[in-house]
Residue frames as a rotation matrix with the C-alpha (Angstrom) as fourth column:
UNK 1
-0.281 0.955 -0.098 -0.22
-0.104 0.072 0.992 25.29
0.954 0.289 0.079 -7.00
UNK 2
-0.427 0.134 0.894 -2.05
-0.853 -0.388 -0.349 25.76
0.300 -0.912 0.280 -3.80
UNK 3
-0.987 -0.094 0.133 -3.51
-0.102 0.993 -0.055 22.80
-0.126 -0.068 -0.990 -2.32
UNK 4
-0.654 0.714 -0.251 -6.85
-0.727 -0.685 -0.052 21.98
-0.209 0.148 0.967 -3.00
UNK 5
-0.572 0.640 0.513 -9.73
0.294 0.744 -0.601 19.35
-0.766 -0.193 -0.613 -2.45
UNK 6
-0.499 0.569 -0.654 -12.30
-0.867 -0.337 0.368 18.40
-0.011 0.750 0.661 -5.58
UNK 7
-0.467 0.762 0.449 -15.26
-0.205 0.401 -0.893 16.63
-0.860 -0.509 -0.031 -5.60
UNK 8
-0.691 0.099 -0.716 -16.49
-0.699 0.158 0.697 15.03
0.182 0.982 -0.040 -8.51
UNK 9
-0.324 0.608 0.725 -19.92
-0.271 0.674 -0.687 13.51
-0.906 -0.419 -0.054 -8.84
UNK 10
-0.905 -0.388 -0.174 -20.83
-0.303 0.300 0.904 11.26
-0.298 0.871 -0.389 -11.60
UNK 11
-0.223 0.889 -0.399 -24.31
-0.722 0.124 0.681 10.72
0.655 0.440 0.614 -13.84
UNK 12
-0.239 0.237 -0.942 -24.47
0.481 0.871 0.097 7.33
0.843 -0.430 -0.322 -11.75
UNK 13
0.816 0.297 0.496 -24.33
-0.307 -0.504 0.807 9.13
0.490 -0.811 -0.320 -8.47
UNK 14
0.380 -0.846 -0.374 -20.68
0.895 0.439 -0.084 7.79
0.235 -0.303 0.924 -7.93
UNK 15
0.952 -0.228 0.207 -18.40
-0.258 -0.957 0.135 10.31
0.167 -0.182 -0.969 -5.72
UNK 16
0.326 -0.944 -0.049 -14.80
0.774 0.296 -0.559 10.99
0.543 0.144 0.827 -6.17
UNK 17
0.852 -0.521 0.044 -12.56
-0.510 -0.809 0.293 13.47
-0.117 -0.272 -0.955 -3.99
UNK 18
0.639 -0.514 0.573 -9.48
0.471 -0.327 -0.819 14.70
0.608 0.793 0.033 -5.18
UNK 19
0.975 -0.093 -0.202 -7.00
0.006 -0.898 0.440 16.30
-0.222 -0.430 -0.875 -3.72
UNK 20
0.824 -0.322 0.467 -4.45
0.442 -0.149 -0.884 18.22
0.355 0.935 0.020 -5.11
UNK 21
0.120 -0.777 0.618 -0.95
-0.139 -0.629 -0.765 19.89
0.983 0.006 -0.183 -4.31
UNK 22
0.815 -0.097 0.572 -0.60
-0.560 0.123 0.819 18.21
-0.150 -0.988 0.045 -0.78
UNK 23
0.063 -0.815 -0.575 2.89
-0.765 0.331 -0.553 16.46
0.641 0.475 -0.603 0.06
UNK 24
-0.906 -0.386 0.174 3.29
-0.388 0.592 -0.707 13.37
0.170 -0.708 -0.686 2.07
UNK 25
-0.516 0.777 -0.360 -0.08
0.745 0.615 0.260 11.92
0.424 -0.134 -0.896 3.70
UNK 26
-0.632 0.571 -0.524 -1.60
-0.056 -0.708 -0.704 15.60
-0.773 -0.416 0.479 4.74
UNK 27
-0.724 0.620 -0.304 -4.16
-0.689 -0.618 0.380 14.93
0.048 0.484 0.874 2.20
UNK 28
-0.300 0.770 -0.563 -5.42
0.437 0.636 0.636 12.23
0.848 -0.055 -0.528 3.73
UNK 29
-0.692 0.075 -0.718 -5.83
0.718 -0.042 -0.695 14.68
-0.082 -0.996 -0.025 6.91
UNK 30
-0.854 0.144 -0.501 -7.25
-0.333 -0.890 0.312 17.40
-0.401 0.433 0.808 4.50
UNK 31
-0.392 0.709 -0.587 -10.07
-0.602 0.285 0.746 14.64
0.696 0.645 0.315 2.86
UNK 32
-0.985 0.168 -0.027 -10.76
0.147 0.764 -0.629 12.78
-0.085 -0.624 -0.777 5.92
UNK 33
-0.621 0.758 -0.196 -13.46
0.095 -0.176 -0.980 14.53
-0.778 -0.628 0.037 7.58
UNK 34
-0.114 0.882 -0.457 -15.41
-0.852 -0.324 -0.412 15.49
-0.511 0.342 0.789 4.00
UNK 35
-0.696 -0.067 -0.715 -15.14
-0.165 0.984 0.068 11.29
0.699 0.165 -0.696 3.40
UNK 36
-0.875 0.284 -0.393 -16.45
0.428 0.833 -0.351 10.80
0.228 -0.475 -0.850 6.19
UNK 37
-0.515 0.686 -0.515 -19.42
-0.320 -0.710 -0.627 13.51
-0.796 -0.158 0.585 5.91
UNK 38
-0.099 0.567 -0.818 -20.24
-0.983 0.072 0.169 12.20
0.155 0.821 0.550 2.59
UNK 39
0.592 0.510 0.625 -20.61
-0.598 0.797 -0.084 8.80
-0.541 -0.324 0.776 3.80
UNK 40
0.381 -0.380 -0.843 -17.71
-0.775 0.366 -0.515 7.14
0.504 0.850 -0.155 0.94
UNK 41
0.877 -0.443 0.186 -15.74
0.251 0.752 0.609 3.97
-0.409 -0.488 0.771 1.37
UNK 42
0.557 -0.789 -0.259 -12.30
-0.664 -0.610 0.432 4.63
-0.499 -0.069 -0.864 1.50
UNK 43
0.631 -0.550 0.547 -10.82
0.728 0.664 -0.173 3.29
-0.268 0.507 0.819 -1.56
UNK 44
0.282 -0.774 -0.567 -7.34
-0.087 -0.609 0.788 5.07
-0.955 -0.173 -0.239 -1.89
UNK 45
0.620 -0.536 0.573 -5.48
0.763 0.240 -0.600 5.66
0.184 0.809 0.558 -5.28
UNK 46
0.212 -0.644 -0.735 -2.22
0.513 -0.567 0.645 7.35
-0.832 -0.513 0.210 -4.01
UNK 47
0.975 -0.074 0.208 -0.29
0.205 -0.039 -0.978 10.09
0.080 0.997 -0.023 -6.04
UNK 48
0.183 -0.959 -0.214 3.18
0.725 0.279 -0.629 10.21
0.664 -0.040 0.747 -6.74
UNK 49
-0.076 -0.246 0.966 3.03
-0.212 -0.943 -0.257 13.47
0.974 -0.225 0.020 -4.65
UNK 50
0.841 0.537 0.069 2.21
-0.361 0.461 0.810 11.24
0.403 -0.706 0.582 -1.76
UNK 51
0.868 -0.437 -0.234 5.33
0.496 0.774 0.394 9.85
0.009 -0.458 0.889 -1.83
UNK 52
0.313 -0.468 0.826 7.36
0.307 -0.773 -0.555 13.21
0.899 0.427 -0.098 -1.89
UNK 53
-0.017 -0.512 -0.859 9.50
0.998 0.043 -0.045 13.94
0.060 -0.858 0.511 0.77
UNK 54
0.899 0.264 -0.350 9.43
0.317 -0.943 0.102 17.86
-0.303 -0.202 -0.931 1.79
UNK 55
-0.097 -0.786 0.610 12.28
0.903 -0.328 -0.279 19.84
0.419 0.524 0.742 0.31
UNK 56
0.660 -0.150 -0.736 13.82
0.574 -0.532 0.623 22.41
-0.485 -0.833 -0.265 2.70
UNK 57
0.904 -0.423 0.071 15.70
-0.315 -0.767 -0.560 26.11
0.291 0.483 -0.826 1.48
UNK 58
0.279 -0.912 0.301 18.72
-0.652 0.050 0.756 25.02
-0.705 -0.407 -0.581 4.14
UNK 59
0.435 -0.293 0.852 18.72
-0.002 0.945 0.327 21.63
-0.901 -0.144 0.410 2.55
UNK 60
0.927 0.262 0.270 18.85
0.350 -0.337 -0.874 23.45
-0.138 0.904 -0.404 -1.12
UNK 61
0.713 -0.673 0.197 21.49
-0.687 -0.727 0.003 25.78
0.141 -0.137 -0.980 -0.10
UNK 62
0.315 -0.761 0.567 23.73
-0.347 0.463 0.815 22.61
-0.883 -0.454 -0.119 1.74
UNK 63
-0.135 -0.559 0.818 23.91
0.672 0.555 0.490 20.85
-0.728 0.616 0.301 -2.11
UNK 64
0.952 0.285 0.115 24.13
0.280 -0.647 -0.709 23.42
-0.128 0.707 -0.696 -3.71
UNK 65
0.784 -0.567 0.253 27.14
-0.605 -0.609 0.513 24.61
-0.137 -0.556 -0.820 -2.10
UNK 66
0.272 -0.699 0.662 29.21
0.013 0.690 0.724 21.36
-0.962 -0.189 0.197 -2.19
């Protein structure tokens, strides 16, 4: 899934962004700037993709191999 930033505004006028298929903390570089354009307080709810290390082809191939 490509990566990808959603915005969700609620009947109240409450705003949520989203953001989807990023690995590590690049989606807090990817949601900064439209946080701070919409004016939000930065309440965080991490996802588990947050805490995903990157996964290299070499590194695939090395345990594979053994």
């Amino acid at each position: 899934m490509p990566p990808t930033l959603e915005v969700l505004v609620a009947p109240d006028g409450s705003v949520q962004v989203k953001a989807q298929g990023f690995q590590g903390a690049s989606c807090r570089t990817a949601t900064q700037a439209l946080i701070a354009a919409l004016g939000l307080p930065t309440q965080e709810q991490l996802q588990p993709e947050f805490y995903a290390t990157p996964t290299t082809h070499a590194s695939q191939e090395l345990s594979q191999g053994a």
